[in-house]
BALOBA-1460 file (C-alpha; in Angstrom, 3 decimals):
// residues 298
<rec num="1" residu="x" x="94.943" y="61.820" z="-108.451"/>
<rec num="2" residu="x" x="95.121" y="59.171" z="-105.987"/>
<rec num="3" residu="x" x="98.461" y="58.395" z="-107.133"/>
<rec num="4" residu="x" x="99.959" y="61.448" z="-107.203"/>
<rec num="5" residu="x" x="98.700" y="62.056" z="-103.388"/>
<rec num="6" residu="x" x="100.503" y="58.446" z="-102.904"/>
<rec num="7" residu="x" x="103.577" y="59.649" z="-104.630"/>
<rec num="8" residu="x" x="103.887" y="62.826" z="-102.961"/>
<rec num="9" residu="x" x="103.604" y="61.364" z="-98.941"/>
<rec num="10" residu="x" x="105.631" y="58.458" z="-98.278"/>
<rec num="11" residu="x" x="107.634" y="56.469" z="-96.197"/>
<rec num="12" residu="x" x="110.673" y="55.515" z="-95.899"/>
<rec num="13" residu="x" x="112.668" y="53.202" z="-93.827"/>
<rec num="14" residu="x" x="115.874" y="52.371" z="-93.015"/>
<rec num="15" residu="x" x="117.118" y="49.564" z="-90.523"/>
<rec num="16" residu="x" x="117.849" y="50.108" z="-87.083"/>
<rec num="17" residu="x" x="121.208" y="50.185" z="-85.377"/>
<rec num="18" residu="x" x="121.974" y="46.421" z="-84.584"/>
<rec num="19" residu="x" x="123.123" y="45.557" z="-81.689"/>
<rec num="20" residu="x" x="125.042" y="42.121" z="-80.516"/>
<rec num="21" residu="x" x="125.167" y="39.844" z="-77.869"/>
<rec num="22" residu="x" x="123.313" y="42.037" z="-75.399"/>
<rec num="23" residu="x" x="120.846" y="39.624" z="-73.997"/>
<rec num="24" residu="x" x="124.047" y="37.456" z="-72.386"/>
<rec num="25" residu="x" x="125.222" y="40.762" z="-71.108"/>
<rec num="26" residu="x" x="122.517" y="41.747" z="-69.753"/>
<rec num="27" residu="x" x="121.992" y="38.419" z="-67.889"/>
<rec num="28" residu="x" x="125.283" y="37.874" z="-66.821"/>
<rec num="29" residu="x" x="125.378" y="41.479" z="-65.324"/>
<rec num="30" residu="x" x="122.196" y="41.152" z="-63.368"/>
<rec num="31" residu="x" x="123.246" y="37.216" z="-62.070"/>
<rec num="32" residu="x" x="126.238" y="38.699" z="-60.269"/>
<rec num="33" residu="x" x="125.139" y="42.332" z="-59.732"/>
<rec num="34" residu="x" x="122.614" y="40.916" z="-57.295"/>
<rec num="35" residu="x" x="124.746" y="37.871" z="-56.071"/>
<rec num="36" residu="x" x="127.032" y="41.059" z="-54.947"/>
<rec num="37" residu="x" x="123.759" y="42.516" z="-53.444"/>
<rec num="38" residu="x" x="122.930" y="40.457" z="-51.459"/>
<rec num="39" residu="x" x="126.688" y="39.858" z="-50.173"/>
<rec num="40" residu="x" x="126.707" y="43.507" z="-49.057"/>
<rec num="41" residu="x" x="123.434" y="43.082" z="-47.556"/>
<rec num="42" residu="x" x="124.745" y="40.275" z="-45.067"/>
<rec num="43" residu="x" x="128.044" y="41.949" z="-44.398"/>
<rec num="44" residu="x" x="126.069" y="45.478" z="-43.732"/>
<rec num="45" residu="x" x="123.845" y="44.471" z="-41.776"/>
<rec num="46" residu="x" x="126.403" y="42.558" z="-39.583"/>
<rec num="47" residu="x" x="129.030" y="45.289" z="-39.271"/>
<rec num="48" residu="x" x="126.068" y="48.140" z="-39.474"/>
<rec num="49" residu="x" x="127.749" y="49.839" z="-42.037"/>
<rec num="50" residu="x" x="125.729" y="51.928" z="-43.811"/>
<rec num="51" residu="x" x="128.133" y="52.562" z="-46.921"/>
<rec num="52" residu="x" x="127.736" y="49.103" z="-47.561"/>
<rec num="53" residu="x" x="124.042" y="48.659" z="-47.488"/>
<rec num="54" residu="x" x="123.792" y="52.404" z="-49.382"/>
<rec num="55" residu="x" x="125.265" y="50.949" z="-51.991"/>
<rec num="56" residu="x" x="123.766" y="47.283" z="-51.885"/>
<rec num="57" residu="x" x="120.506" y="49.579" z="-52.154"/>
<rec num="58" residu="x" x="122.017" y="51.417" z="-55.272"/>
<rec num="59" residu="x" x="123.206" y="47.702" z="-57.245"/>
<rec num="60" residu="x" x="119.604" y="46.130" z="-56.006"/>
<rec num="61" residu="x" x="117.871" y="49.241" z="-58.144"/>
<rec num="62" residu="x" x="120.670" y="48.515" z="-60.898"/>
<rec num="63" residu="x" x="120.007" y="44.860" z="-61.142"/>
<rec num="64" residu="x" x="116.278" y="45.891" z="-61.780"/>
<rec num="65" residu="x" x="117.722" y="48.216" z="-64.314"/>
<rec num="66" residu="x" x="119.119" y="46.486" z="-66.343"/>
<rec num="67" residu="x" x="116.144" y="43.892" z="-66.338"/>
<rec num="68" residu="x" x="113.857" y="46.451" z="-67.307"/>
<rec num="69" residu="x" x="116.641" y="47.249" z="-69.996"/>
<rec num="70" residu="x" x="116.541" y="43.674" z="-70.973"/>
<rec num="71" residu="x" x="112.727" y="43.314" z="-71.397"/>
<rec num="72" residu="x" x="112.801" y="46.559" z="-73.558"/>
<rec num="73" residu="x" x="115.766" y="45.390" z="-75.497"/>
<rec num="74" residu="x" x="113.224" y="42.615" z="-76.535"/>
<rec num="75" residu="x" x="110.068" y="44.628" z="-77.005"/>
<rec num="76" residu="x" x="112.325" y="46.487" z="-79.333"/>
<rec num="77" residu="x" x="111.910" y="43.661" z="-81.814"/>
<rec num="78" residu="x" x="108.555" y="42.863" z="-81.129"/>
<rec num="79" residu="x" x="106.790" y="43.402" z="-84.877"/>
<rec num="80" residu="x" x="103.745" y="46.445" z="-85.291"/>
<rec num="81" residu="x" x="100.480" y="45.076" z="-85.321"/>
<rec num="82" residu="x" x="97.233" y="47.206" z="-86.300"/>
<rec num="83" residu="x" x="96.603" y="48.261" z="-82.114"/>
<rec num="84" residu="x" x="100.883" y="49.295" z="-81.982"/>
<rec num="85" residu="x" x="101.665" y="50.441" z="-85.736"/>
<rec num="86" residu="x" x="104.821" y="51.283" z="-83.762"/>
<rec num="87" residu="x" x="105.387" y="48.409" z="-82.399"/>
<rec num="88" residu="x" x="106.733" y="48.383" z="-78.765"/>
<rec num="89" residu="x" x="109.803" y="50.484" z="-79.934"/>
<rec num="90" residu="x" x="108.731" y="53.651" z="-77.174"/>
<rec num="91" residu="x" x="109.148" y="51.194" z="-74.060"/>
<rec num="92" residu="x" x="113.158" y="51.456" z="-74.542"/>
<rec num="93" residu="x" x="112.134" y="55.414" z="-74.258"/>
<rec num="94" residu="x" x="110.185" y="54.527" z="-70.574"/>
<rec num="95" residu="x" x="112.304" y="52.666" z="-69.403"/>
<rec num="96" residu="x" x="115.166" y="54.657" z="-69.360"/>
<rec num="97" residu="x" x="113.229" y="57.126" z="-68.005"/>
<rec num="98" residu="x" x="111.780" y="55.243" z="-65.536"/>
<rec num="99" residu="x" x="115.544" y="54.105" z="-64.322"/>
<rec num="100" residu="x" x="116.904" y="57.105" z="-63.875"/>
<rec num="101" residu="x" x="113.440" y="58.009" z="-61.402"/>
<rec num="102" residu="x" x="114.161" y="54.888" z="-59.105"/>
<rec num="103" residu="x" x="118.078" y="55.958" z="-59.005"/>
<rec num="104" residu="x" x="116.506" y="59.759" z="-58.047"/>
<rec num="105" residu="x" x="114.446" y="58.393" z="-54.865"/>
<rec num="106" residu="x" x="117.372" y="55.933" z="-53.790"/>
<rec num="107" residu="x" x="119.509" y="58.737" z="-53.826"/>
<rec num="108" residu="x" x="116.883" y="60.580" z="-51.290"/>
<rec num="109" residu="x" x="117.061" y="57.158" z="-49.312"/>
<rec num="110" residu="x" x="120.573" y="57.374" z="-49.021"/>
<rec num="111" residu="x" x="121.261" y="60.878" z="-47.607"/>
<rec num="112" residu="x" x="118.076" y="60.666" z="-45.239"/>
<rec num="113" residu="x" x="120.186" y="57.916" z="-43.630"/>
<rec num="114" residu="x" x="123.175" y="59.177" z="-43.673"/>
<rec num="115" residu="x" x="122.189" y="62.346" z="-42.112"/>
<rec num="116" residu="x" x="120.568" y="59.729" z="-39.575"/>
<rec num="117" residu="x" x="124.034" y="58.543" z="-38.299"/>
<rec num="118" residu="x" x="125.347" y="61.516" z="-38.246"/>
<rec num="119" residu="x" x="123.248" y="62.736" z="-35.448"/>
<rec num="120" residu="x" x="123.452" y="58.957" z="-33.906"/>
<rec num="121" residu="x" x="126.459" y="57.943" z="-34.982"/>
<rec num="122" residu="x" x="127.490" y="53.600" z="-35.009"/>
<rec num="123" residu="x" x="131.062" y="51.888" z="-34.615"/>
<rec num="124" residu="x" x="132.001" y="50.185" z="-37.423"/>
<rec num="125" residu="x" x="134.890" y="47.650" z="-38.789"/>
<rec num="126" residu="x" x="137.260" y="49.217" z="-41.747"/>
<rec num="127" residu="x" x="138.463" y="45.465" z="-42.867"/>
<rec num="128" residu="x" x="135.211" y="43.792" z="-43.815"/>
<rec num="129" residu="x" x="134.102" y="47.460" z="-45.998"/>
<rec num="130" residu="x" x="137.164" y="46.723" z="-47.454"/>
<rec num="131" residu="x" x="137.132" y="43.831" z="-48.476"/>
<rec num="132" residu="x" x="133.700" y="43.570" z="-50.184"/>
<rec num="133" residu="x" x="134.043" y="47.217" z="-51.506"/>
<rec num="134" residu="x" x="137.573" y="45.237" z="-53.490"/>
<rec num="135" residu="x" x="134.926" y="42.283" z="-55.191"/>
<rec num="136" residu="x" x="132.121" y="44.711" z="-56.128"/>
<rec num="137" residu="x" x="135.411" y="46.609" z="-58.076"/>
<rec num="138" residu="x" x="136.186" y="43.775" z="-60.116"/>
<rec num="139" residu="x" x="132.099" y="42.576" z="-60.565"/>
<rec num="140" residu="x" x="131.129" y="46.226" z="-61.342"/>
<rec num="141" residu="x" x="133.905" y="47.015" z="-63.768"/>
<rec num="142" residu="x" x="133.476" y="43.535" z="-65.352"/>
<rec num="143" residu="x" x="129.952" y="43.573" z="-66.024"/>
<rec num="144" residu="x" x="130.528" y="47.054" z="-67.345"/>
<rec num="145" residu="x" x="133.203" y="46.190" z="-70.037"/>
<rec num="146" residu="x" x="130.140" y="43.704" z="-71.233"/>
<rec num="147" residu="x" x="128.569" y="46.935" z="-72.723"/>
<rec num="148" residu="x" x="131.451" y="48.958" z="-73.907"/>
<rec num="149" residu="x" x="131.127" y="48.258" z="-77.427"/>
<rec num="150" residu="x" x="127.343" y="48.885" z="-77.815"/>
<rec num="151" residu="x" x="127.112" y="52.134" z="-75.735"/>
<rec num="152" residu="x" x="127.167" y="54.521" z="-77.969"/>
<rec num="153" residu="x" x="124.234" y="52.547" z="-80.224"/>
<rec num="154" residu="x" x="120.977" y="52.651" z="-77.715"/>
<rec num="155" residu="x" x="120.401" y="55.115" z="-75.034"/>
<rec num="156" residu="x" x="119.490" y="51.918" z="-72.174"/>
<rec num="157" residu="x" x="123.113" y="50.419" z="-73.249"/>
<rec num="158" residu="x" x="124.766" y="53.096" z="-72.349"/>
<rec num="159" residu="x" x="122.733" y="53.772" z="-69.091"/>
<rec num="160" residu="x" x="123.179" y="49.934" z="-68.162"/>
<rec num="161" residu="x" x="127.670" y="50.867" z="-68.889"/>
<rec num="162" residu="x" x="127.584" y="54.151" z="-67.083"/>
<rec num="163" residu="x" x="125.611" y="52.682" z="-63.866"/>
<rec num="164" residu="x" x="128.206" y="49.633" z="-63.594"/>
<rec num="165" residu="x" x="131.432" y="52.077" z="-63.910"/>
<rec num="166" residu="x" x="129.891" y="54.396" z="-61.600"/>
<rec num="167" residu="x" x="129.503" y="51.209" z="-59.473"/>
<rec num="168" residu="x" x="133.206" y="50.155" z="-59.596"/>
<rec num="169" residu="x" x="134.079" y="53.736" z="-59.172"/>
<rec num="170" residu="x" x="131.987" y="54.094" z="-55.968"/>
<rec num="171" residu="x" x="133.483" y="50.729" z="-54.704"/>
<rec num="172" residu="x" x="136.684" y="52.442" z="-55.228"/>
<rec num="173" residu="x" x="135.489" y="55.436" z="-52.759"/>
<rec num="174" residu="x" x="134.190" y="52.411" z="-49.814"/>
<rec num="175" residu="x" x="137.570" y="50.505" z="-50.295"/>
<rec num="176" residu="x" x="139.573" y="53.936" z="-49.330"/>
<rec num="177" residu="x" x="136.735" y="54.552" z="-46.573"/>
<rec num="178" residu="x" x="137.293" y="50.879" z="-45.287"/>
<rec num="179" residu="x" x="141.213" y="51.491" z="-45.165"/>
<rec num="180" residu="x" x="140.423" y="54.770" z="-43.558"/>
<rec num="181" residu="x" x="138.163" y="53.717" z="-40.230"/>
<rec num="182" residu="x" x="140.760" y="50.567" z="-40.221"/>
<rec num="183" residu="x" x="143.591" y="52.519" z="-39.280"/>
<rec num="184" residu="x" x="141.715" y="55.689" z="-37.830"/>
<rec num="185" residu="x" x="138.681" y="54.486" z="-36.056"/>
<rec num="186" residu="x" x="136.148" y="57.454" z="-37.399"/>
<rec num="187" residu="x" x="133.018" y="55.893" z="-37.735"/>
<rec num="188" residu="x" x="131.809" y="59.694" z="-39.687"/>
<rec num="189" residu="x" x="133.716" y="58.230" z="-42.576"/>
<rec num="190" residu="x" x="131.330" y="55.847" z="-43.063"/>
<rec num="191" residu="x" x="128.392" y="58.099" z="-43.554"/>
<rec num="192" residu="x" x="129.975" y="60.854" z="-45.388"/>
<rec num="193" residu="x" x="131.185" y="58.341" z="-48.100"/>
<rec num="194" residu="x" x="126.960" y="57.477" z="-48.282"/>
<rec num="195" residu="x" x="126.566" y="60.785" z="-49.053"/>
<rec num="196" residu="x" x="129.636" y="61.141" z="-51.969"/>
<rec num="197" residu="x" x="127.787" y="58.411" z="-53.075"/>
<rec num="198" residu="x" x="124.768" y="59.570" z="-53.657"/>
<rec num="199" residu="x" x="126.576" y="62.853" z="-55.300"/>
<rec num="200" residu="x" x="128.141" y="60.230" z="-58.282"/>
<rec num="201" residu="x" x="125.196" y="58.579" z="-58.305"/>
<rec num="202" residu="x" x="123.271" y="62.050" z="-59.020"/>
<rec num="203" residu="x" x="126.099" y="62.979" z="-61.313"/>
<rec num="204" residu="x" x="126.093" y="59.796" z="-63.032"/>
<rec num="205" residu="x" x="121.523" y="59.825" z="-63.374"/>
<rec num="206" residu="x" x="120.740" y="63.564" z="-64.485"/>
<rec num="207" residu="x" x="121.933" y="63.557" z="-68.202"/>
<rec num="208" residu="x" x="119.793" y="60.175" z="-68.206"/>
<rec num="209" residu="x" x="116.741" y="61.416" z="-66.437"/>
<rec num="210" residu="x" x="116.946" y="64.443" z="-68.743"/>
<rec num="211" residu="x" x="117.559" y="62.874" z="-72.051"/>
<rec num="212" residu="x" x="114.779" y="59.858" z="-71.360"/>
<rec num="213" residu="x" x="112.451" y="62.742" z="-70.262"/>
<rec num="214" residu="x" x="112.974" y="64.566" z="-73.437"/>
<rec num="215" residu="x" x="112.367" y="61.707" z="-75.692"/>
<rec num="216" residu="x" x="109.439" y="60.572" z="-73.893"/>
<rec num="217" residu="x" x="107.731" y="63.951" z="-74.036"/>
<rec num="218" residu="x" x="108.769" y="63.218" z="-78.557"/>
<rec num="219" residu="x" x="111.173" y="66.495" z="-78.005"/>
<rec num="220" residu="x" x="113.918" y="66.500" z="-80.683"/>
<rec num="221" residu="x" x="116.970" y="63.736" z="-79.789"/>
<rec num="222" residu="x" x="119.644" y="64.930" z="-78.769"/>
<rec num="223" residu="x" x="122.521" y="65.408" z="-81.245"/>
<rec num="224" residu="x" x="120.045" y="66.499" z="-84.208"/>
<rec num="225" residu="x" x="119.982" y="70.181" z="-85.106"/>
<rec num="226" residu="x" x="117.160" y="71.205" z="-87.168"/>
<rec num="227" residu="x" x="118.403" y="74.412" z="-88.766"/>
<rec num="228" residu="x" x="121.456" y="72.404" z="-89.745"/>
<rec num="229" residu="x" x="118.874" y="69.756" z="-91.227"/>
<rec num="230" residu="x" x="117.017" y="72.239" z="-92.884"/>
<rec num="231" residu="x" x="120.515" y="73.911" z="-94.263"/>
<rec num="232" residu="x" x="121.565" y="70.506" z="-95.679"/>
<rec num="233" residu="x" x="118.363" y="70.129" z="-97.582"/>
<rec num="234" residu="x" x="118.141" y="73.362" z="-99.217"/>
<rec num="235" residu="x" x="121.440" y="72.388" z="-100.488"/>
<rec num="236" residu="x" x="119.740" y="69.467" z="-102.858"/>
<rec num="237" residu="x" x="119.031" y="70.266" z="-106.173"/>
<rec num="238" residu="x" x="115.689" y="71.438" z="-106.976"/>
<rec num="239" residu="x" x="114.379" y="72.096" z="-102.848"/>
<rec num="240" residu="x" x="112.822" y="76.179" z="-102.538"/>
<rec num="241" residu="x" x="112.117" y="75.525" z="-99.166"/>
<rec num="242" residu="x" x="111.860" y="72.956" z="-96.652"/>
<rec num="243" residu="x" x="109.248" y="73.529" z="-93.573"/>
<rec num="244" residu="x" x="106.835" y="71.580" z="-91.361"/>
<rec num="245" residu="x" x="110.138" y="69.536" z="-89.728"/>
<rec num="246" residu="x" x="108.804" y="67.192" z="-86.536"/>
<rec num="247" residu="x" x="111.421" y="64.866" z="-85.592"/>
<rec num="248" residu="x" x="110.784" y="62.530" z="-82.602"/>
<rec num="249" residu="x" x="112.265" y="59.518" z="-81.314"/>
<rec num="250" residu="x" x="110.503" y="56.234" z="-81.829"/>
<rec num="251" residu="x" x="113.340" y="54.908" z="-79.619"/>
<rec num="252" residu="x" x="116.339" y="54.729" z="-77.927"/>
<rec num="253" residu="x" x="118.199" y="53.795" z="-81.818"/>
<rec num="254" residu="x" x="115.533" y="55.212" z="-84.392"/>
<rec num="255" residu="x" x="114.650" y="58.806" z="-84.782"/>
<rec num="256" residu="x" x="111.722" y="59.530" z="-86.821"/>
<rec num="257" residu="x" x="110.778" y="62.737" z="-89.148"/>
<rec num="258" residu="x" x="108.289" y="64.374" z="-90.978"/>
<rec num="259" residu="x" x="108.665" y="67.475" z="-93.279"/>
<rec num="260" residu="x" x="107.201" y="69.530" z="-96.210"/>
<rec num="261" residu="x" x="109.553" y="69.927" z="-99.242"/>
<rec num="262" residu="x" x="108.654" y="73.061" z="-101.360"/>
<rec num="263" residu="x" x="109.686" y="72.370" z="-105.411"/>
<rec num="264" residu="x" x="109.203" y="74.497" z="-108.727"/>
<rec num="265" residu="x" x="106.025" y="74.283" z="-109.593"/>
<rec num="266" residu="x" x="106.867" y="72.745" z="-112.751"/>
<rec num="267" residu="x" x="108.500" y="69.660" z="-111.634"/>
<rec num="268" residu="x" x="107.103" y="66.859" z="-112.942"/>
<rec num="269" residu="x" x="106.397" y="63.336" z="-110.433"/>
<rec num="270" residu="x" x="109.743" y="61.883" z="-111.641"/>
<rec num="271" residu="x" x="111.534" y="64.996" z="-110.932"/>
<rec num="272" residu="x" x="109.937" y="65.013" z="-107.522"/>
<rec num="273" residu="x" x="110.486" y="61.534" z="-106.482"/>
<rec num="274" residu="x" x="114.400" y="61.950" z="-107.536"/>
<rec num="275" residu="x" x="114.605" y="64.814" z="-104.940"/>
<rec num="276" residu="x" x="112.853" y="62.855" z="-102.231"/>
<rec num="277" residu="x" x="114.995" y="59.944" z="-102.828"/>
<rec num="278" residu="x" x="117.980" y="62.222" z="-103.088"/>
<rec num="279" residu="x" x="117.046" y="63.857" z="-99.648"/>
<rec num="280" residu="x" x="115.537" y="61.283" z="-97.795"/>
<rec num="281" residu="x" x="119.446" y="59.281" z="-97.836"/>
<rec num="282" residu="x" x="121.092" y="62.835" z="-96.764"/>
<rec num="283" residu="x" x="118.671" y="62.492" z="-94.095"/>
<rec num="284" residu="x" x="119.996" y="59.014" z="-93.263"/>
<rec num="285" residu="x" x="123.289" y="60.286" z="-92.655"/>
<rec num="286" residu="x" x="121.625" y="62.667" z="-90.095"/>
<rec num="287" residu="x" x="120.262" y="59.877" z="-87.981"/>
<rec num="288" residu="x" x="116.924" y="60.033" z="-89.363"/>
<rec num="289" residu="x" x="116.272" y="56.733" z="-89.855"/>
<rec num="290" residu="x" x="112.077" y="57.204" z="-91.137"/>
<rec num="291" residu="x" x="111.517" y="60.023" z="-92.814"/>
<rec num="292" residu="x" x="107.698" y="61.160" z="-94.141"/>
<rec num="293" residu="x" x="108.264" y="63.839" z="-96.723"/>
<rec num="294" residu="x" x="105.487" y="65.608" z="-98.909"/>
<rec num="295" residu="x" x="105.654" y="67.785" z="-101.888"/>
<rec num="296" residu="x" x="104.485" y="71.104" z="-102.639"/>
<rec num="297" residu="x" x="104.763" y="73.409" z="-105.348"/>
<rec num="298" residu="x" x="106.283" y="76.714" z="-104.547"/>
């Protein structure tokens, strides 16, 4: 009896997506992310520009970003012990999550003070917002190409790429600004481009801070459609019914499942361990990377 009940629940595994050559990019992006910081910083302060230092403020939260990416990148291959069975797979889930909350109350930052100058409004020089806005294009963009490949792979590689671009593409918006109170002399320019901003920066955060939420609360990853799970399995040979489906994530690259498959009641243990085998590698195909299936006689 014992080995029946072993037979009919087990697990399966099947590696996680691999990624390569993130910790350099990860390093190399947060060495001259805040480099770039704290040049804005400097220049901002100097020229009180507040585009500058809004967005010195948004790369100083990215630079933390992406460490917190980096030390979760790690835990990721941190082996389960008898305390984490898990392992520290789930921090990948928080910190994403936790990301896209520090982007949420920089953006607050950032229109408070904008709305600040409009009311008190501050000369500023074009040329210098110019020029700075041109090197964080090229750092920004750089850094992001580091992660192109892998973005697709791991839900913090892909918030780490679409932060950077956003950068470059907000750098973009300050050069134009720069060129703008150069030649014009409207000092409004200065805050209104805070504010647009803070609008990509919003744009760029929600489908993060809504995805990382959903994972963290074990809601069903995005991408996986249970009825067309459920579909594909009544398709194999031999499955009555399948019910009982829980998928989570277990993080950012492996998804998790367990589910009840209902057989003939006179299948025999070889008969049922071909149709687990047979559905737990459709399931692979799915992105289910661990599935937990039982057996039950219709």
């Amino acid at each position: 009896m014992n080995a029946t009940k072993e037979q009919q629940h087990e697990h399966h595994h099947h590696g996680p997506v691999v990624l390569h050559n993130l910790n350099t990019a990860f390093l190399v992006g947060m060495t001259f992310n805040f480099l770039f910081v704290v040049a804005e910083v400097a220049v901002g302060l100097y020229i009180h520009s507040l585009s500058l230092l809004s967005d010195a403020g948004h790369n100083l939260a990215d630079v933390g970003a992406l460490g917190l990416s980096l030390l979760a990148f790690r835990l990721q291959k941190v082996k389960s012990n008898e305390r984490y069975t898990y392992g520290y797979r789930k921090t990948s889930i928080l910190v994403a999550l936790f990301n896209a909350m520090v982007l949420l109350v920089s953006i607050g930052a950032i229109i408070y003070e904008a709305i600040h100058r409009f009311i008190s409004p501050e000369p500023v020089q074009g040329g210098p917002i110019a020029i700075i806005a041109a090197i964080g294009i090229v750092i920004n963009a750089g850094t992001a190409l580091l992660f192109f490949r892998e973005k697709e792979k791991d839900l913090n590689v892909k918030s780490a790429y679409l932060h950077l671009l956003s950068d470059a593409i907000v750098s973009i918006g300050i050069v134009v600004a720069g060129i703008c109170i150069s030649y014009t002399g409207w000092s409004w320019v200065d805050p209104v481009m805070s504010i647009i901003i803070a609008m990509v920066i919003i744009a760029g955060t929600w489908g993060l801070l809504k995805h990382s939420l959903r994972l963290s609360l074990d809601g069903v990853p995005e991408g996986i459609d249970l009825n067309e799970i459920r579909k594909a399995v009544l398709k194999v040979n031999g499955v009555n019914d399948f019910r009982h489906l829980h998928v989570w994530a277990m993080s950012t690259t492996e998804n998790a499942m367990t589910g009840h498959l209902v057989v003939s009641s006179a299948a025999t243990c070889e008969q049922e361990q071909a149709i687990k085998k047979e559905v737990r590698h459709l399931l692979e195909h799915m992105n289910i990377q661990h599935a937990t299936l039982e057996t039950e006689p219709a």
